[in-house]
C-alpha positions in Angstrom: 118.7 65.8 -47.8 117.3 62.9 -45.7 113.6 63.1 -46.6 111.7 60.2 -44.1 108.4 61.4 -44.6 105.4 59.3 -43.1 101.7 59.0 -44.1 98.7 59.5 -42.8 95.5 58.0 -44.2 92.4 60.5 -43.9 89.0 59.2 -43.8 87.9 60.3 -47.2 90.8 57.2 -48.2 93.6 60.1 -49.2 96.9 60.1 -47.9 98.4 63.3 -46.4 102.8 63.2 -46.3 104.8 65.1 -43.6 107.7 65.1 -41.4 108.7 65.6 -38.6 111.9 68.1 -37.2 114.0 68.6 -34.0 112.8 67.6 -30.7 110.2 64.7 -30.9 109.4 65.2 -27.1 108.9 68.8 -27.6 106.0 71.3 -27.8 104.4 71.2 -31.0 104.1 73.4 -33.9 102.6 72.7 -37.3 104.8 74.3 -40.1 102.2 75.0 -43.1 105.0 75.8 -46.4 104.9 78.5 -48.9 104.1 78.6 -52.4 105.4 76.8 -54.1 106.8 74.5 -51.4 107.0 71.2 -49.3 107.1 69.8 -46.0 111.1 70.1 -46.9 111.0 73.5 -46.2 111.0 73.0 -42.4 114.3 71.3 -42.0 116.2 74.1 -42.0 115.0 74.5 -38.6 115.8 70.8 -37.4 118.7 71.7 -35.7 116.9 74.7 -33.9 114.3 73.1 -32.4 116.3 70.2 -30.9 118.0 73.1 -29.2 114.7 74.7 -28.3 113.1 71.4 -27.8 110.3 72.2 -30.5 108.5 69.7 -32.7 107.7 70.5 -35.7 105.4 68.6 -37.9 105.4 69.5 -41.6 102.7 68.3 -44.0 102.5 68.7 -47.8 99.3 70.4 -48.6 96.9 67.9 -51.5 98.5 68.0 -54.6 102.0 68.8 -53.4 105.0 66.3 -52.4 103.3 62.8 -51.5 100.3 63.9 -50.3 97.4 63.3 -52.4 95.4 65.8 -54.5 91.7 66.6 -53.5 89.5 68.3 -55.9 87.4 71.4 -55.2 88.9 71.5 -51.9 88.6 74.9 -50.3 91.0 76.6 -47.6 88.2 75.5 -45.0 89.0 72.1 -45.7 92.3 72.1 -44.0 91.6 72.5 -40.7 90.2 69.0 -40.9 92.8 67.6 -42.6 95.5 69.2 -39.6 93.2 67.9 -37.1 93.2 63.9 -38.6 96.6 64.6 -38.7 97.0 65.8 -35.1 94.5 62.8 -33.6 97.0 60.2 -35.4 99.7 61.5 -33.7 97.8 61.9 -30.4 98.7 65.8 -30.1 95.8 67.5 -28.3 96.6 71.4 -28.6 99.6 73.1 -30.6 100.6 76.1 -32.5 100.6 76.6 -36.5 103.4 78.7 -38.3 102.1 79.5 -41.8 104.8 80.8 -44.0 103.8 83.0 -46.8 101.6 81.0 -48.9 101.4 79.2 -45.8 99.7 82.1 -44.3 96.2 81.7 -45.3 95.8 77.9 -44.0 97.3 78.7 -40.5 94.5 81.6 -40.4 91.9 79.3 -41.5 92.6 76.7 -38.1 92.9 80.0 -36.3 89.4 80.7 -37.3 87.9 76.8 -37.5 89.9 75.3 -34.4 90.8 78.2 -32.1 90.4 75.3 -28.9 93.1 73.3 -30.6 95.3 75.9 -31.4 97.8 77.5 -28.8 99.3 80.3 -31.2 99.1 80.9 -34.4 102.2 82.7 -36.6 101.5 84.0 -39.6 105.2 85.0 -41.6 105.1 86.7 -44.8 101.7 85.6 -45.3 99.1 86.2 -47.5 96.1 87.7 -46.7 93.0 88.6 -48.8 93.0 90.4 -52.1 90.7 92.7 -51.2 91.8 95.6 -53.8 95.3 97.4 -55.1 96.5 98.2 -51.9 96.9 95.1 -51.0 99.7 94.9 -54.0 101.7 97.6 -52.9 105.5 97.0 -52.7 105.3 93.5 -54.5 107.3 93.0 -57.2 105.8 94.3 -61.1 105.0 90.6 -62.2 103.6 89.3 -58.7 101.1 92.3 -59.0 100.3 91.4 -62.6 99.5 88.1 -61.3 97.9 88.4 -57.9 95.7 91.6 -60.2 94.7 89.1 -62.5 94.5 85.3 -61.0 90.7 85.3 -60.1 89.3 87.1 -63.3 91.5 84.9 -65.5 92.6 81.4 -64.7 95.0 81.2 -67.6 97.2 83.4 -65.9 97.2 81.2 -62.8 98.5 78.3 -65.7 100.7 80.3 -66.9 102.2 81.2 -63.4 102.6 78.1 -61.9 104.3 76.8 -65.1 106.3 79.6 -64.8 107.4 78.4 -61.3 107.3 74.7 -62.3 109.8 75.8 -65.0 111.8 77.7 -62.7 111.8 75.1 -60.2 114.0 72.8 -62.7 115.4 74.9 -65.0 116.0 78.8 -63.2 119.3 78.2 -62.3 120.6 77.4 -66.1 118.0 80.2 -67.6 119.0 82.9 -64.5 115.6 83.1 -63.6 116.2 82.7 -59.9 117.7 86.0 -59.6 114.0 87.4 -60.1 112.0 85.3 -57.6 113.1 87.3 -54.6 112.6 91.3 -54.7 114.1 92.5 -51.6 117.8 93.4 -51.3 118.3 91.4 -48.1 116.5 88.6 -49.9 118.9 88.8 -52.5 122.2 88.5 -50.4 120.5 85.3 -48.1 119.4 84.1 -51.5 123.4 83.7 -52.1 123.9 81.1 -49.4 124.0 77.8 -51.8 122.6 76.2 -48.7 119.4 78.4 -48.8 119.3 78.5 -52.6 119.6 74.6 -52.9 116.9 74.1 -50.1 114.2 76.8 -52.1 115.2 75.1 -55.3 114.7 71.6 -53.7 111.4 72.6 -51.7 109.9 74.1 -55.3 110.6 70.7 -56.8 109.0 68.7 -54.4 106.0 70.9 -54.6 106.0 69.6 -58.1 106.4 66.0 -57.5 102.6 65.5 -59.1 102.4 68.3 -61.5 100.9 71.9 -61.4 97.4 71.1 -60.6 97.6 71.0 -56.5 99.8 74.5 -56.7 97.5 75.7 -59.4 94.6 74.9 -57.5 95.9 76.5 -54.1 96.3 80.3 -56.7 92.9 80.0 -56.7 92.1 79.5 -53.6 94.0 82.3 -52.3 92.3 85.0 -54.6 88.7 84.1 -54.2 86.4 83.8 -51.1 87.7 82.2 -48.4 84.6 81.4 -46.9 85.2 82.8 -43.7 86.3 86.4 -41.9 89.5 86.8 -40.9 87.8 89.3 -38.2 86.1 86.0 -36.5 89.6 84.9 -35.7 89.7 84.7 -31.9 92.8 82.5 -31.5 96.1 84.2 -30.6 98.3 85.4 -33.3 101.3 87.1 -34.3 102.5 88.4 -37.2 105.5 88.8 -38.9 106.9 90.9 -41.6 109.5 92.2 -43.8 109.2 96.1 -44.1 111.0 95.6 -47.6 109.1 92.5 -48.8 108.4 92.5 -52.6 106.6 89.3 -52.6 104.3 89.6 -49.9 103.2 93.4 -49.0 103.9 94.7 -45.4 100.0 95.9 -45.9 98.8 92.1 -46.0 100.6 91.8 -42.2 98.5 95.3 -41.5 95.1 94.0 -42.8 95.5 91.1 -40.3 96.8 93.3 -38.0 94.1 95.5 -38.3 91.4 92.6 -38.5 91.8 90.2 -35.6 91.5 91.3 -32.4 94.6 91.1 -30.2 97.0 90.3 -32.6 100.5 91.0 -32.5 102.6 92.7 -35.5 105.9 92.8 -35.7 108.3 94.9 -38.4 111.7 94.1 -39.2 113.1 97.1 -40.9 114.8 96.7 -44.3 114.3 93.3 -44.0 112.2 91.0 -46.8 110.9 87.3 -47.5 113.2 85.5 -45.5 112.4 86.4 -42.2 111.6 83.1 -41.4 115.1 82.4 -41.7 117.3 85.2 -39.8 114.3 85.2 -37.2 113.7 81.6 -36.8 115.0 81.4 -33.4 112.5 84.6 -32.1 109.8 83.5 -34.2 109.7 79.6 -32.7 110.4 81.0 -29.4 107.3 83.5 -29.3 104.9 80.4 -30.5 105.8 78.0 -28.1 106.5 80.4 -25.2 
């Protein structure tokens, strides 16, 4: 995989990787990666957007890839960080497509930078934890997990070593084959091209240890510091009705939360949506 990332120095003194994919003329979208992922994640859809004449900008979050880590950041942080990011490369407005774990940081410009911000996607993303309903249809261990992260921080250790492991070792120890619930995940997960790119992706997220995807488990389980309800940007949603990583009711609280947003359901489908519907999904945030 060619990986010519770029830096760009913030004015705390950090440095914050990306790339860049497809058309570098085109209308710009911000790609905000899963967890655990990388900017890598994106280039699946270089080809794409050359063809849609889309340019997508991809940044490792702190503490995953090259970009540096930043303690006690919160998700209210980011915005600033997307908006040094945007000045440097002289981009006035654009859309953000957060992807799963991805989800809560395109929400949070949504909310902090709504005059910057064109669309906003939010694919397979995660919304609050706001009690067990907000589990339902995840996998048994993801809902161990997401049940327990904020009350006990050893479990958020234990999960991200648990991915960190996986990351390097899954495919000898067969613990890929439990990372993706869904049927349909399943039978996409058997592409080698897919299942080398997650594998790679997870790595990268690792490049500097656990502690920046540690740090981003808590994040997602406590107080984000702002309502999602405030959100005035657009935004559109998009789910799989079979997801077992991310629950079809997460989509629905957003859904149900910002005013004028835009669900949409694709039946018996799961976590990789932003795969089989990268062309629709691309297409509805820069149209």
């Amino acid at each position: 995989m060619n990986d010519a990332f770029e830096l760009c120095r913030l004015k705390d003194g950090r440095y914050l990787a990306y790339n860049e994919y497809g058309d570098l003329k085109g209308k710009p979208v911000f790609f905000f990666h899963g967890w655990p992922s990388s900017r890598l994640f994106a280039a699946k859809n270089d080809a794409l957007a050359k063809k849609l004449h889309i340019r997508i900008i991809s940044p490792d979050r702190p503490g995953f890839g090259y970009s540096d880590y930043q303690k006690d950041r919160t998700l209210l942080d980011w915005p600033g960080d997307v908006t040094a990011l945007t000045d440097h490369l002289k981009i006035k407005t654009f859309a953000v497509m957060g992807q799963s774990g991805g989800g809560p940081y395109a929400a949070v410009c949504a909310y902090k930078i709504p005059e910057r911000i064109t669309k906003a996607g939010i694919v397979v993303g995660l919304a609050p934890i706001i009690g067990p309903e907000s589990l339902d249809g995840m996998m048994w261990m993801s809902k161990i997990g997401w049940a327990n992260y904020r009350k006990y921080p050893v479990v958020r250790r234990i999960s991200t070593l648990i991915q960190y492991i996986n990351a390097y070792y899954g495919i000898h120890l067969g613990l890929h084959k439990y990372f993706f619930g869904a049927k349909e995940d399943r039978k996409l997960y058997r592409n080698p091209k897919l299942s080398e790119s997650v594998l790679a992706n997870y790595r990268e997220a690792f490049r500097q240890g656990i502690r920046g995807p540690e740090l981003d488990l808590k994040l997602y389980c406590t107080d984000w510091g702002f309502d999602v309800g405030a959100i005035h940007a657009k935004a559109f949603l998009f789910y799989g009705e079979d997801d077992r990583n991310v629950s079809l009711n997460m989509g629905k609280y957003y859904h149900s939360h910002i005013a004028g947003s835009v669900l949409t359901v694709y039946p018996g489908e799961g976590h990789f949506i932003s795969v089989s519907h990268a062309e629709e999904i691309l297409t509805t945030l820069t149209s």
